[in-house]
C-alpha positions in Angstrom: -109.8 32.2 57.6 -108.9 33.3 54.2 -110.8 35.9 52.0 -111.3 35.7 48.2 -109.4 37.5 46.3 -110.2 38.3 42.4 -109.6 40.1 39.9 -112.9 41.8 39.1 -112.6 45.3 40.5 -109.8 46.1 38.6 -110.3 44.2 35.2 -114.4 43.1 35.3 -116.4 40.8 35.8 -116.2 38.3 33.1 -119.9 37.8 30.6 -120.2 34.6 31.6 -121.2 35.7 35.6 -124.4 37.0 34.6 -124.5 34.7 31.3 -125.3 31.7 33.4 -126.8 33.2 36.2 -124.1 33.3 39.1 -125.2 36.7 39.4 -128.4 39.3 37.7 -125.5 41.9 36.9 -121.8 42.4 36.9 -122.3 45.2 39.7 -124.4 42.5 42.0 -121.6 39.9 41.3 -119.0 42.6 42.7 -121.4 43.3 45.7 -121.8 39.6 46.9 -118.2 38.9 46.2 -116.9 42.0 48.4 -120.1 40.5 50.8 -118.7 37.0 51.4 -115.2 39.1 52.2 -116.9 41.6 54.6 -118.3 38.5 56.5 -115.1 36.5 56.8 -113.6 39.2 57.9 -115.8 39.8 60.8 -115.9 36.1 61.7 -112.0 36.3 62.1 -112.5 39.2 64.4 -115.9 38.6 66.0 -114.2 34.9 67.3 -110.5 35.4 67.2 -109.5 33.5 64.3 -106.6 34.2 62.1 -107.0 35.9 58.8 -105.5 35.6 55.7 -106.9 38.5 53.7 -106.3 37.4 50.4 -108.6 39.6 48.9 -107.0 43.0 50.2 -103.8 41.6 49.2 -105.0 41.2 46.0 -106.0 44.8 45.5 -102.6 45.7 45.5 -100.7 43.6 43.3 -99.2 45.5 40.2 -100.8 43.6 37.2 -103.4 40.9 38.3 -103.5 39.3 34.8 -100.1 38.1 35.5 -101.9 36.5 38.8 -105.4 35.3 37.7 -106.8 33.2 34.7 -109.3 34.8 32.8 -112.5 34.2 34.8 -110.6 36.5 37.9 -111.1 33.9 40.1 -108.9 30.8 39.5 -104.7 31.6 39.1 -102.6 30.6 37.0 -99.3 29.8 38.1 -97.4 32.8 39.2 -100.5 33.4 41.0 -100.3 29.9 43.3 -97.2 30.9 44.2 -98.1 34.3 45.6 -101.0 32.7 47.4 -98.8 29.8 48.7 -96.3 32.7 50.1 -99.3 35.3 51.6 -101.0 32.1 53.5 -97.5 30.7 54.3 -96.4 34.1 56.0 -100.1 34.6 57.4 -99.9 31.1 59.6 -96.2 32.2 60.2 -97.8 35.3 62.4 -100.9 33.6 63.7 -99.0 32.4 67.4 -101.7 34.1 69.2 -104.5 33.4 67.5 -107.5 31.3 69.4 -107.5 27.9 68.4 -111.2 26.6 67.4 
């Protein structure tokens, strides 16, 4: 499984989140996003899966505008080629991870 990393704790969430009504505020977008991480998170572990925690990974890069478009969500293309390299090195370690 794979979390979601964005941009959004660091740099904000964009207008447009609560503009068109993907969210009520900016704080409850941040709260369902770091939600939807906390669960896959505890899927992977509750039933053995791999995990590709994208969105801890994400925390730590240096300067995320060099990582993610605009909107915090989508990359642009230095940042498909760090999330090529994390998922690439996180099957690389999954040997004894429970198939489905």
């Amino acid at each position: 499984l794979v979390t979601a990393p964005t941009s959004w704790p660091r740099l904000g969430v964009p207008d447009y989140v609560v503009d068109e009504k993907f969210a009520r505020s900016k704080e409850e977008a941040l709260a369902l996003h770091r939600r939807y991480n906390d669960v896959v998170r505890e899927v992977a572990k509750e039933r053995g899966f791999g995990l590709c925690d994208l969105a801890a990974d994400a925390a730590r890069l240096p300067d995320p505008q060099h990582y993610f478009m605009r909107d915090g969500i989508h990359f642009v293309a230095e940042g498909i080629d760090w999330t090529a390299r994390e998922v690439a090195g996180a099957i690389r370690g999954m040997s004894d991870v429970r198939p489905w």
